[in-house]
C-alpha positions as CSV (number, residue, x, y, z in Angstrom):
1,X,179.9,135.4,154.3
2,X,181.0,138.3,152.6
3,X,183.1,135.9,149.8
4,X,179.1,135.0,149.0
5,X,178.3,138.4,147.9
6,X,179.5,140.9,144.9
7,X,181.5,143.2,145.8
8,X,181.4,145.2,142.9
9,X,180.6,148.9,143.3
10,X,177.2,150.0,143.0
11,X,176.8,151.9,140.1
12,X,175.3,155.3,141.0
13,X,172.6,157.4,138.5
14,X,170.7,160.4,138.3
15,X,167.2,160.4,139.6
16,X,165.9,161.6,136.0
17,X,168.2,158.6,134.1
18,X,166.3,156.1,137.0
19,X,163.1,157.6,136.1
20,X,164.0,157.2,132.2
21,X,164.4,153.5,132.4
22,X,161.6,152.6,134.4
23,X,159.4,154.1,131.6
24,X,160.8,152.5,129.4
25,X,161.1,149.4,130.8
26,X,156.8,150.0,131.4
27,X,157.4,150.7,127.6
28,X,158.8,147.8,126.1
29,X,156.4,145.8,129.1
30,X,153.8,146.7,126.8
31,X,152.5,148.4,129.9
32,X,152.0,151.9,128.0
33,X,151.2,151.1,124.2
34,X,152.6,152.8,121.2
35,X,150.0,155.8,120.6
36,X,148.2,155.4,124.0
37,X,148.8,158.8,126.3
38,X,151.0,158.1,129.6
39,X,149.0,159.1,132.8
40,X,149.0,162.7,134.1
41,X,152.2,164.6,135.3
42,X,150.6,164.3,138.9
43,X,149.8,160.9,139.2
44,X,153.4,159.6,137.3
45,X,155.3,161.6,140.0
46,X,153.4,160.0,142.9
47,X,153.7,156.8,141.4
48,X,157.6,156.9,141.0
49,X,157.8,158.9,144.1
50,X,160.0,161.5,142.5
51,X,159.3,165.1,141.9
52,X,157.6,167.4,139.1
53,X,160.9,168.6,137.8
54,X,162.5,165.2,137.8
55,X,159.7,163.3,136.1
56,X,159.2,166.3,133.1
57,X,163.3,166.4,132.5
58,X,162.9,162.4,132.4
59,X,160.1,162.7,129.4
60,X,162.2,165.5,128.1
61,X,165.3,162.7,127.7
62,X,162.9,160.2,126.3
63,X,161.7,163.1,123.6
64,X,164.8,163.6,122.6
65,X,165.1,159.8,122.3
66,X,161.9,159.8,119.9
67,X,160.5,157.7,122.4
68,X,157.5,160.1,123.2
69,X,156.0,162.8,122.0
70,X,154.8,165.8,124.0
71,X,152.0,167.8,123.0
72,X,151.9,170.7,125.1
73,X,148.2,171.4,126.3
74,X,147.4,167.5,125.7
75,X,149.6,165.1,127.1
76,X,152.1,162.6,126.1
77,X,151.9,159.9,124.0
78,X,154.3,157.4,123.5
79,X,155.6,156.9,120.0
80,X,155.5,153.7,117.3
81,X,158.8,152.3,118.2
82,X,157.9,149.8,120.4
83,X,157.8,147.0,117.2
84,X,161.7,147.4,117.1
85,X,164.3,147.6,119.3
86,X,164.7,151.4,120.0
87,X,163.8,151.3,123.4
88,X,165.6,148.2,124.1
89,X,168.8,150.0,122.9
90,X,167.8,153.0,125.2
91,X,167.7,151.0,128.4
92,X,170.8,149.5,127.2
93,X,172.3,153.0,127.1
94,X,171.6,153.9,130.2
95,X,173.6,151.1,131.7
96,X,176.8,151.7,129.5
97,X,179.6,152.6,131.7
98,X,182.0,155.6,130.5
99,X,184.5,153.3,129.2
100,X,181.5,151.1,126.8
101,X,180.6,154.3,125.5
102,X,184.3,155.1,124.4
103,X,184.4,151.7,122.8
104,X,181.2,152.0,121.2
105,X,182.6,155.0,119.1
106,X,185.8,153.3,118.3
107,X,184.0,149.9,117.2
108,X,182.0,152.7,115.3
109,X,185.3,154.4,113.8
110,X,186.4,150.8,112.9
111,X,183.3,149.7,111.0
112,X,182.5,153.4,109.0
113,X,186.0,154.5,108.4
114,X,186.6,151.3,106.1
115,X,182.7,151.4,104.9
116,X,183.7,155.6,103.7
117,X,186.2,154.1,102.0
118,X,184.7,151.0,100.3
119,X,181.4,153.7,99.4
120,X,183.8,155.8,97.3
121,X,184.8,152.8,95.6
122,X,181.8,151.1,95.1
123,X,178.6,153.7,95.5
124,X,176.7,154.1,92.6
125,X,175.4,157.6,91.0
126,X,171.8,157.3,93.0
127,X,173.5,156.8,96.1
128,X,175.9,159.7,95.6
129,X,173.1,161.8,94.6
130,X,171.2,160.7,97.5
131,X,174.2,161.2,100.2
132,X,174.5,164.8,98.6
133,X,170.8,165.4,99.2
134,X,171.1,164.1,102.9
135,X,174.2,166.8,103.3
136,X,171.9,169.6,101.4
137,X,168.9,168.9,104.2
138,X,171.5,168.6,107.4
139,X,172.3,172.0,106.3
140,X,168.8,173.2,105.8
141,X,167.9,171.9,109.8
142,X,171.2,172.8,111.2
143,X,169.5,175.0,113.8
144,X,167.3,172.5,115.0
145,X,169.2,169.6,116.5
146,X,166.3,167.2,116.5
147,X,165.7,167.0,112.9
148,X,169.6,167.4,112.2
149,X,169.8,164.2,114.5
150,X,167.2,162.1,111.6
151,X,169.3,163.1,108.9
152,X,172.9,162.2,110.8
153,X,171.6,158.9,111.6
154,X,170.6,158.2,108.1
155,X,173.5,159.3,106.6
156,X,175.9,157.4,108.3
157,X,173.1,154.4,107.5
158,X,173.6,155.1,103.9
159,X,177.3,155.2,104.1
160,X,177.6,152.0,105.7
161,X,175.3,150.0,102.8
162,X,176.8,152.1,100.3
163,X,180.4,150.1,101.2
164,X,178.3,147.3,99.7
165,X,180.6,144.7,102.8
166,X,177.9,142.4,103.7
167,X,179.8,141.9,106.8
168,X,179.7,145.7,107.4
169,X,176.6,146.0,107.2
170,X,175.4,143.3,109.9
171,X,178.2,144.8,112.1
172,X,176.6,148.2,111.9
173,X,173.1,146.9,112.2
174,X,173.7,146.0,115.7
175,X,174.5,149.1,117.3
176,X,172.3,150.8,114.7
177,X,169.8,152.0,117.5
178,X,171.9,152.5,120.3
179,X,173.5,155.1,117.7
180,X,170.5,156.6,117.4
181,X,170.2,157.4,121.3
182,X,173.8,158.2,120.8
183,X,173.3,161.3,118.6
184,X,170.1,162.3,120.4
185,X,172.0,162.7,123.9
186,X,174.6,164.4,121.9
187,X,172.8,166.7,120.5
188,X,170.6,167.1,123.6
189,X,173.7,168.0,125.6
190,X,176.1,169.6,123.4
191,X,174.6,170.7,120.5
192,X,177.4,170.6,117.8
193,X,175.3,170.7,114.9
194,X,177.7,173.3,112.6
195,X,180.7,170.6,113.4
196,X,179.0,167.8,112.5
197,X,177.8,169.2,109.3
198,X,181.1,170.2,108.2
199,X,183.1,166.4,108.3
200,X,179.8,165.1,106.9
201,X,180.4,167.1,103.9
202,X,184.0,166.2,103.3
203,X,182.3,163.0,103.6
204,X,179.9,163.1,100.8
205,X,182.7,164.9,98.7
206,X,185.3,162.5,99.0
207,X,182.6,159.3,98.3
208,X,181.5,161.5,95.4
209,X,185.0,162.2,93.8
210,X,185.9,158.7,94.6
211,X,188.1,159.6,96.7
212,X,189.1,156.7,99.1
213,X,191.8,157.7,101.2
214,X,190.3,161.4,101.6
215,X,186.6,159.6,102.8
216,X,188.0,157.3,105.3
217,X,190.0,160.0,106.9
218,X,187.0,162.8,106.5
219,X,184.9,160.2,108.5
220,X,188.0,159.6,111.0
221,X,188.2,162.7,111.7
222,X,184.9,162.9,112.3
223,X,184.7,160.5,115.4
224,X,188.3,161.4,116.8
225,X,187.2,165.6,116.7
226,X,183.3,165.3,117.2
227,X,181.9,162.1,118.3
228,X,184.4,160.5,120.6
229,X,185.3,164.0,122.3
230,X,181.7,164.6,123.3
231,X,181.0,160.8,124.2
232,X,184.2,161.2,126.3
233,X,182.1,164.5,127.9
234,X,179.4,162.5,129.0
235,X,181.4,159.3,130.2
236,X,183.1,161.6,132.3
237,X,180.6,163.9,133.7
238,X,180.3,163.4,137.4
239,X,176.5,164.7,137.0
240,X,176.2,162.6,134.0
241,X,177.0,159.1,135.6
242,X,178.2,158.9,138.4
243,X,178.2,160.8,142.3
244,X,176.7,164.5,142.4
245,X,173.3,165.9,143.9
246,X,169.9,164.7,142.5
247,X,171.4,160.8,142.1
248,X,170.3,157.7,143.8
């Protein structure tokens, strides 16, 4: 009998990361529509059958995400992303084990280390121009991490296409929104906002003074000192994934 069943440890989670992905599994259900307003604090907690505090961290996660947007006094109202495959990517975060995060960032490193280099070859003057004003705006949000999170994501986007590697491109493209609940938990968690800036603009200096070998190791650095560190944080928080109070 027990050769018939999987053996494989269960995989323990937080009670708020449970709660996440049920909403967004009602989410991508179509079960709550992009613009429609979820139902009131009350009635979600009885329904999951999970406390006040657990439910509001759970919408404050899925916030972050840019899932949902609260609007304090109102409600929440779940955001127009449904038509792509944010919250697909979400779910699929939650399920990552420690290590597939760690070998998310170093396919990452892989594909955006050789597209810095191939931008500084290859980018033209708009896209320079345009990397430089992406750096000039990160700097003007760099207090608040959810804005600084829109333009990260869009730099590295711009990076990437810049490398003009077809190839590159379609690899990046399919961990394109699992990056973007990346950066948000990141962010969420750690902050790091002043370090990120800084290898960004070595970056967009190097790409702009065609400067190969100095862009592929400014954007190196930047996963092996920023990125993988703090992915390696919440891979190996106890509270984080695995074992801890508050779990199920």
């Amino acid at each position: 009998m027990m050769s018939d069943i999987d053996m494989k440890p269960i995989k323990r989670v937080r009670v708020v990361d449970s709660v996440s992905e049920k909403l967004l599994g009602a989410i991508r259900e179509g079960k709550f529509i992009a613009g429609e307003k979820l139902p009131p604090e009350h009635e979600l907690a009885e329904t999951l059958q999970v406390s006040r505090n657990a439910l509001r961290e759970a919408v404050r996660q899925l916030e972050t995400m840019g899932i949902v947007t609260v609007k304090h006094g109102d409600g929440t109202y779940v955001n127009r992303v449904t038509g792509n495959s944010l919250v697909t990517r979400a779910l699929q975060f939650f399920t990552l084990g420690g290590r597939t995060l760690i070998d998310l960032v170093e396919a990452r490193e892989a594909i955006e280390v050789t597209a810095a280099m191939l931008a500084a070859e290859r980018a033209g003057d708009e896209e320079i121009e345009a990397l430089m004003g992406l750096v000039h705006e990160m700097d003007e949000v760099i207090a608040s991490p959810g804005e600084y999170v829109e333009k990260d994501f869009a730099f590295h986007v711009m990076v990437v296409e810049a490398s003009r590697n077809g190839v590159l491109c379609e690899l990046f493209s399919t961990i394109q929104d699992i990056l973007m609940v990346q950066l948000r938990r990141i962010m969420e968690l750690y902050g790091v906002t002043r370090e990120s800036y800084d290898y960004h603009r070595k970056i967009a200096l190097a790409i702009a003074n065609k400067d190969s070998l100095a862009a592929g190791s400014a954007m190196r650095d930047h996963f092996r000192k920023v990125a993988k560190p703090y992915v390696a944080k919440i891979a190996k928080d106890p509270y984080l994934n695995s074992g801890g109070e508050g779990e199920t």
